[in-house]
C-alpha positions in Angstrom: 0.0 0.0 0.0 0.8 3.6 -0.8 -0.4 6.6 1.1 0.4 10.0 1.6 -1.3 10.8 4.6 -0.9 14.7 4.1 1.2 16.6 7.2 1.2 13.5 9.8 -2.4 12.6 9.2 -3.8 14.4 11.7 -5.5 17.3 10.0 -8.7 15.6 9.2 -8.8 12.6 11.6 -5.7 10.3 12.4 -8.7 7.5 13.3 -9.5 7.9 9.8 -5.7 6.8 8.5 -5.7 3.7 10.9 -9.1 2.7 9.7 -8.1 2.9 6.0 -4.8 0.8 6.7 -7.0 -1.5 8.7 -9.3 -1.9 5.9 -6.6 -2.0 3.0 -5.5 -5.1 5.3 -1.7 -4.2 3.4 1.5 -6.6 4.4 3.9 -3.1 4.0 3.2 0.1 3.9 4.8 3.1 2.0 3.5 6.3 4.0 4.6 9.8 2.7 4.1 12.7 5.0 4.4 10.8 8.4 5.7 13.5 10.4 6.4 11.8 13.7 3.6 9.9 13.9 4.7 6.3 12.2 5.6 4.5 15.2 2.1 5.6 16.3 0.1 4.4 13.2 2.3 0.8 13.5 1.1 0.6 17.4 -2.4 1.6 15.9 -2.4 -1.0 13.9 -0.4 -3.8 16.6 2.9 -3.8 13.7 5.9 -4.2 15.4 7.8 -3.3 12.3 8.4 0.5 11.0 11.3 2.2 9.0 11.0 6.1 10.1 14.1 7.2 8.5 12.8 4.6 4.7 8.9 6.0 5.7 7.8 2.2 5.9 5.3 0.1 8.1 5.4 -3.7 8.2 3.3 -6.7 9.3 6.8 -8.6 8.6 10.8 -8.0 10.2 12.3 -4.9 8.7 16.1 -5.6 7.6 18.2 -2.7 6.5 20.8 -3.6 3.7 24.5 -4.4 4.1 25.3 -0.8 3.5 22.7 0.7 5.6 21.5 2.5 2.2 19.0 5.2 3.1 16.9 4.6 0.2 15.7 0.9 0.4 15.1 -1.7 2.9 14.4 -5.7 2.5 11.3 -7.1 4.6 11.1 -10.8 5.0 7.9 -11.9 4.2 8.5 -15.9 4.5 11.5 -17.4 6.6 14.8 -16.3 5.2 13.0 -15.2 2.4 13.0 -11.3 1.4 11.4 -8.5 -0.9 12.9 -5.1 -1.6 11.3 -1.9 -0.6 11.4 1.6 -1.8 8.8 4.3 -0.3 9.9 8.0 -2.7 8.2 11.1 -2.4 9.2 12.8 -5.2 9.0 16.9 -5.1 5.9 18.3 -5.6 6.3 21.6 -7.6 6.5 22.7 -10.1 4.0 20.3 -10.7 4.5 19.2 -14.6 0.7 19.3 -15.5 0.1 22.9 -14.1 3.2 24.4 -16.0 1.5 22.7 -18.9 -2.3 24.0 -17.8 -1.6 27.4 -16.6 1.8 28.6 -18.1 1.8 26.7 -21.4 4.7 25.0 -21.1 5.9 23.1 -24.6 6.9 19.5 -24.2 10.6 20.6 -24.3 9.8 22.8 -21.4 8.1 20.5 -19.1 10.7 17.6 -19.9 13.7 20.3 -18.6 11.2 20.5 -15.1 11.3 16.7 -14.9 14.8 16.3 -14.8 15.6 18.7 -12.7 13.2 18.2 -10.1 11.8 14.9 -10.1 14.0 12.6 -12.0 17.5 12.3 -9.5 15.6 11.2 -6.8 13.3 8.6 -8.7 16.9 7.9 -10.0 18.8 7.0 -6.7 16.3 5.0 -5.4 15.5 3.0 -9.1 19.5 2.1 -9.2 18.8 -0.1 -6.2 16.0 -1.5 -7.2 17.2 -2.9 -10.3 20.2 -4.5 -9.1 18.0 -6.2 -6.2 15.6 -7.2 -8.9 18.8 -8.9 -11.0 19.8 -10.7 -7.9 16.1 -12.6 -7.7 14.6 -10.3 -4.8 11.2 -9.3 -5.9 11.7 -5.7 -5.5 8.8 -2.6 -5.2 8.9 1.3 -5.8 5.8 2.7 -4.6 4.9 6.2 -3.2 4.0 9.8 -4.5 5.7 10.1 -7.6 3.8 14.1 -7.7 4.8 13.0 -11.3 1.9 11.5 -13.9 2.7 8.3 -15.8 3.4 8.0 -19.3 1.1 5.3 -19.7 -1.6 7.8 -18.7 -0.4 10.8 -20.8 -0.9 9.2 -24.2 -1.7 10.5 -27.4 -5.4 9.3 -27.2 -5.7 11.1 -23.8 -5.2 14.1 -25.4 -8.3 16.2 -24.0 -9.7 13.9 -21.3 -8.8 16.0 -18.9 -8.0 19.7 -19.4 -4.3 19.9 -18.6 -3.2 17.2 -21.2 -2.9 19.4 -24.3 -0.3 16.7 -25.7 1.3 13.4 -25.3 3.7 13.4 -22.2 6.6 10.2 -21.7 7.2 11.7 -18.3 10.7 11.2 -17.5 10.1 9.0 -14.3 7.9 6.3 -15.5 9.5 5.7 -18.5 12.7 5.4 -16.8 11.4 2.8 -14.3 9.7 1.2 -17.3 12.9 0.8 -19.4 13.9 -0.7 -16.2 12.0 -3.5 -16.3 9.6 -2.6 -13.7 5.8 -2.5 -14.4 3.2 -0.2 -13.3 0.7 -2.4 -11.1 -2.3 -0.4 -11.3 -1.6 -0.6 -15.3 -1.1 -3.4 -15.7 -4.7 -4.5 -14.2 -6.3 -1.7 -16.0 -4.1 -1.0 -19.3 -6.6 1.6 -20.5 -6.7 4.8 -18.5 -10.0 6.1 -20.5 -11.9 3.3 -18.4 -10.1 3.1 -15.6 -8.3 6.4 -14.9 -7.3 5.7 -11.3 -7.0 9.3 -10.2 -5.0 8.9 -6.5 -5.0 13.2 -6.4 -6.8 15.4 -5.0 -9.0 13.4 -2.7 -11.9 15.8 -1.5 -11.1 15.6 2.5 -12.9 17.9 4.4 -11.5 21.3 4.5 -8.8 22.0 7.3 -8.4 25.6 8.2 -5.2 27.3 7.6 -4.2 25.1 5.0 -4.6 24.6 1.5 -8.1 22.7 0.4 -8.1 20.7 -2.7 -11.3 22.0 -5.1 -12.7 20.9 -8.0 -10.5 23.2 -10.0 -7.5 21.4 -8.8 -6.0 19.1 -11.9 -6.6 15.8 -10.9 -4.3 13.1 -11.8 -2.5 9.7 -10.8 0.6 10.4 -8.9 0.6 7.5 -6.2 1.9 4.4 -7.8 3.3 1.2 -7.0 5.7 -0.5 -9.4 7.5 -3.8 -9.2 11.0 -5.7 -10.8 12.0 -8.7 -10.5 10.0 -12.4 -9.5 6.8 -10.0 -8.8 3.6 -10.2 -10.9 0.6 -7.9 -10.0 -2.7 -9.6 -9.4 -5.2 -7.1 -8.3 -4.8 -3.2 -7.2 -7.0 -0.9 -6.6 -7.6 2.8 -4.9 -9.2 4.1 -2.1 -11.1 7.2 -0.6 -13.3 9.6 -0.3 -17.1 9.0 -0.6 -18.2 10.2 -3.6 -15.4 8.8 -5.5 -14.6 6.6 -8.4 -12.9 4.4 -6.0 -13.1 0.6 -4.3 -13.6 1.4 -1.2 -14.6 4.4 0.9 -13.7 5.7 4.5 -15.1 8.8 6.1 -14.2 11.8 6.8 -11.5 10.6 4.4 -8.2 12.2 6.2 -6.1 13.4 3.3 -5.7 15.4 -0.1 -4.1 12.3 -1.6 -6.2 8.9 -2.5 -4.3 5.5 -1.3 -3.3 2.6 -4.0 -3.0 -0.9 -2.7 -1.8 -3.6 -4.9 -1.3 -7.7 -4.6 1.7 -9.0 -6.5 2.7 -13.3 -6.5 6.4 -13.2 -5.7 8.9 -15.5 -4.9 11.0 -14.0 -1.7 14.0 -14.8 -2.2 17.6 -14.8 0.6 19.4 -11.4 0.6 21.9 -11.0 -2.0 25.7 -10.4 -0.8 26.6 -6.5 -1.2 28.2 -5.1 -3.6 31.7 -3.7 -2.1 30.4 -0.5 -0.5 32.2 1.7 2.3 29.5 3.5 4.3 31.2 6.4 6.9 29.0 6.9 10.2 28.2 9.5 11.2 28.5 11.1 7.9 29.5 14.7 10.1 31.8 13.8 13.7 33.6 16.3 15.6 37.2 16.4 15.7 38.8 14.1 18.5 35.2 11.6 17.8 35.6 7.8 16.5 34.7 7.4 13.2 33.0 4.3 12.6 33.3 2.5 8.9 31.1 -0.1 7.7 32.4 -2.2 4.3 32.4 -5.1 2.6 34.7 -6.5 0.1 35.5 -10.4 -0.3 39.1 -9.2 -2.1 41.8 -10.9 0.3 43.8 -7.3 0.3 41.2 -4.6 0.4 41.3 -1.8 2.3 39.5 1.2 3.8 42.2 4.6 3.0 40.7 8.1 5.0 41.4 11.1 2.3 41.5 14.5 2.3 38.3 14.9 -0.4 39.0 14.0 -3.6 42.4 12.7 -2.8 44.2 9.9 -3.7 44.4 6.6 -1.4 48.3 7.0 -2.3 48.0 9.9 0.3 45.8 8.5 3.2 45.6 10.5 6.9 44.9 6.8 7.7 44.3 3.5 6.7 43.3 -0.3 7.8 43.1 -3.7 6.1 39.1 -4.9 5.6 40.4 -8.2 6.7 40.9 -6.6 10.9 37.2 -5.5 10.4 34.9 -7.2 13.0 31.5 -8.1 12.3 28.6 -5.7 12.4 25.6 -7.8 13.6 22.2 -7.9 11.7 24.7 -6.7 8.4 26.2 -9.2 7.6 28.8 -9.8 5.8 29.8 -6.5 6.4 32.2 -5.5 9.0 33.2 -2.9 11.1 36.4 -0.4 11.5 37.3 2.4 13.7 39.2 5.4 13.5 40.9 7.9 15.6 40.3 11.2 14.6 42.0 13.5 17.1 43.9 16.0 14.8 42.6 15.6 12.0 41.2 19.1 9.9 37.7 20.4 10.1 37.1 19.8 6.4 35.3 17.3 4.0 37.1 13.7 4.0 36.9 10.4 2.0 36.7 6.6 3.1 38.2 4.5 0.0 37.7 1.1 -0.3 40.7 0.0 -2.3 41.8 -4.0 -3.5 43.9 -5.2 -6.2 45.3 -1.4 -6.5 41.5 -0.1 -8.1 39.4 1.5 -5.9 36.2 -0.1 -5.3 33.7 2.3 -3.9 34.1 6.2 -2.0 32.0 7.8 0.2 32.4 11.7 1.8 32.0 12.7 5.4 32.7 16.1 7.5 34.9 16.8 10.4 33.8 19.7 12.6 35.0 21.5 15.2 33.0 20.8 19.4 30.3 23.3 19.4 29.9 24.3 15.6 26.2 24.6 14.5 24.8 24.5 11.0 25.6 27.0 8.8 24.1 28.5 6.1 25.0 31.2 3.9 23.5 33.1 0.7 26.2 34.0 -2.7 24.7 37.5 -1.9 22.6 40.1 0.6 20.5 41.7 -2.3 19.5 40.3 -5.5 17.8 41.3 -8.8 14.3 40.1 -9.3 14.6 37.0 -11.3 18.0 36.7 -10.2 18.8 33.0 -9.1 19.6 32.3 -5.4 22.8 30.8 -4.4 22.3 28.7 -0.7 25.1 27.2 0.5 24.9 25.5 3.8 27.6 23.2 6.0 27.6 21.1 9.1 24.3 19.4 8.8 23.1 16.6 10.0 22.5 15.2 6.9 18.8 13.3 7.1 17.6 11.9 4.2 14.5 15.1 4.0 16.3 17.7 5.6 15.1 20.7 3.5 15.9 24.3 2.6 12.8 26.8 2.3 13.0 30.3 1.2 10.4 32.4 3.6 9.1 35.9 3.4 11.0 37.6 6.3 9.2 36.6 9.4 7.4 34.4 8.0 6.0 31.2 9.9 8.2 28.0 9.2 5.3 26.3 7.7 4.5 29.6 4.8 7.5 28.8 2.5 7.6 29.6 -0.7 10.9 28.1 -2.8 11.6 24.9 -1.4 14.5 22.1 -2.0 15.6 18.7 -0.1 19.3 18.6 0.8 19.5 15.0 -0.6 21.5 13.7 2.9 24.0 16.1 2.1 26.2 17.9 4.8 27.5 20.5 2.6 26.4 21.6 -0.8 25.1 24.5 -2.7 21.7 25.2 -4.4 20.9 27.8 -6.9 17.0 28.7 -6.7 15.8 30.0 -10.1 12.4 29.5 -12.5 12.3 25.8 -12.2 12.1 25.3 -8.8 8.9 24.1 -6.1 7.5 27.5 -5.3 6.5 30.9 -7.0 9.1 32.9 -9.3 10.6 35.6 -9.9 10.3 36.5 -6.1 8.6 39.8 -5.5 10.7 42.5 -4.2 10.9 42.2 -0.2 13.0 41.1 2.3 13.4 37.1 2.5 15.4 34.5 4.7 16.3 30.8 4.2 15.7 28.6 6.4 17.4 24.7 6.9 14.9 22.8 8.4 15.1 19.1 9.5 13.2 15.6 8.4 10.3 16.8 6.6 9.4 19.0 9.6 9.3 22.5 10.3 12.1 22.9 13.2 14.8 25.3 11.5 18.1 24.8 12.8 20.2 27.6 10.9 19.2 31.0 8.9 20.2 33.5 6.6 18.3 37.0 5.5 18.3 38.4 1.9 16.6 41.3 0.3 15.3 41.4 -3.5 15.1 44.8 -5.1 
């Protein structure tokens, strides 16, 4: 099942999202916009399985990969036998169909917005999923794509619903069809003039203080579940509001977004040995901290080499053999280093994992200085309108939807206007511009961005601008 319960569920009637899980009777869950509340859905529903940081519930054991990879997880659905699980939600603006709709956007146009915005995400996760789904694992992306399919957007579409004015292969889909994964609701209903399966908006009842889905809203199907590997849809279906065209109804229906539930035929299969990885943990320590290194190689001479960024293993502030690594329970085979890191320099580093003289795999992390706090920075105090907006930002903590939200000066932490995930990055830059979530050119005014943490609205670190 795939649900985006809309800001923590709670707006509408949280009773509402435990009776539409208890009625979708699901096996795993996908839920996008938990907030903190998915350890209290899975004690709703008496699961002792949940992911928060991979947004998944589970009537079966939970078991990270090797790598501790934030993007995927494998649940183990028969004894010693596993699927893999990706739960993505994809940004939400600018939404393809109303650049197309309201700004009359060209195909070329609308394509550029896709692969900016959507497609690297969708990416990252997808280049999991297709090597789990080559090693036998039956292997599942489901969540809010906020992207349509292309199997929806064809050229006898054209005028079924206002905003397709022409044929769309939206970037996402086809990528994960050219994959080798299959659409599950599409494949049960190949025609989407019969069976249109429209997963957004839902008509919830109207929260105050927020924004209220209406009939004017361009309704489309987002929410998806797709599948590689030994998986083979059977039956899928959506539900929601009453009123709708839909299987099944609760009420008050408790979010803007429908929920798909599908039923595949798989054959779990064991968990496939890693490819040679080198994970850092935590990706940013302070000076004088251990620094813990998880790998896996089954090369007899590899080794884990700590670089200054970008350097060369040649040149290594330290080093160990993979073979002194112990064993890192409930990951295996991977296994477990340590370093000292008194003395080294409050800058970005490398872990190499390095055998037969080629390097295998490299992964960055930060060394700070005790007490530092997250810092971010724009490229300038006053820009032009239409100027883009350089934010750079350092020492973060690196979640997987951390965020960066441009506010009106003042402003609440929940009224943003440009908005962008940090990817799991503890440093990096973003340049805001007309392709971004959010309205543009900004108006001239005074503005600030904000770094805010896990999907939520606690910001942790500021910086002011002015447009004029």
């Amino acid at each position: 099942m795939t649900f985006n319960i809309e800001y923590g569920g709670d707006g509408v009637s949280f009773d509402s999202v435990i009776q539409t899980v208890k009625l979708a009777n699901p096996d795993v869950v996908g839920v996008n916009e938990p907030g903190k509340h998915l350890p209290k859905l899975a004690d709703a529903l008496g699961w002792k399985y949940y992911d928060e940081e991979r947004q998944i519930i589970s009537k079966y054991p939970i078991q990270l990969p090797a790598d501790n990879n934030p993007r995927y997880s494998y649940v183990e659905v028969t004894p010693g036998g596993y699927i893999a699980v990706a739960d993505v939600h994809l940004p939400s603006s600018p939404a393809g169909p109303n650049v197309i709709y309201y700004k009359d956007f060209t195909l070329k146009q609308v394509l550029k917005v896709e692969e900016k915005n959507r497609v690297p995400e969708a990416k990252a996760a997808l280049e999991n999923l297709q090597w789990t789904a080559s090693q036998g694992v039956p292997s599942f992306m489901m969540g809010d794509f906020n992207s349509p399919s292309h199997l929806d957007w064809t050229q006898e579409m054209v005028g079924a619903r206002p905003q397709i004015k022409f044929a769309v292969e939206w970037p996402v889909t086809k990528m994960l069809e050219n994959a080798g994964l299959s659409d599950s609701y599409r494949v049960i209903y190949p025609d989407p003039k019969i069976d249109p399966g429209i997963t957004w908006p839902a008509m919830r009842p109207k929260i105050k203080g927020e924004w209220n889905p209406s009939k004017r809203s361009l309704a489309d199907r987002i929410d998806m579940i797709w599948s590689g590997g030994p998986a083979t849809p059977t039956d899928s279906w959506v539900m929601g509001e009453q009123g709708a065209d839909v299987k099944e109804t609760v009420s008050p229906w408790p979010s803007d977004h429908r929920a798909l539930v599908s039923t595949f035929d798989v054959s779990p299969a064991p968990i496939p040995q890693p490819r040679p990885f080198v994970t850092p943990e935590p990706a940013l320590l302070t000076t004088g901290k251990p620094l813990a290194v998880t790998t896996f190689s089954d090369a007899p001479d590899a080794t884990v080499a700590v670089v200054k960024s970008g350097g060369d293993p040649a040149s290594a502030v330290a080093q160990q053999p993979v073979a002194d690594g112990t064993p890192v329970e409930g990951f295996a085979p991977a296994v477990a280093l340590q370093f000292d890191t008194s003395g080294w320099k409050t800058e970005a580093h490398d872990v190499v994992l390095v055998a037969g003289g080629k390097e295998l795999a490299r992964q960055t992390f930060w060394v700070r200085n005790p007490g530092d706090k997250v810092q971010l920075i724009t490229s300038k105090k006053t820009y032009r309108p239409g100027e883009p907006i350089k934010v750079s930002w350092y020492g973060a903590p690196a979640n997987r939807w951390d965020w960066i939200g441009i506010y009106e000066r003042g402003a609440d932490n929940h009224q943003y206007g440009l908005w962008v995930y940090t990817k799991s990055a503890v440093a990096g830059t973003y340049a805001f511009g007309s392709t971004d979530p959010g309205p543009w050119p900004l108006d001239p005014g005074e503005y600030s961005a904000r770094y805010l943490l896990n999907d939520g609205y606690k910001s942790v670190a500021e910086a002011d601008f002015t447009v004029k």
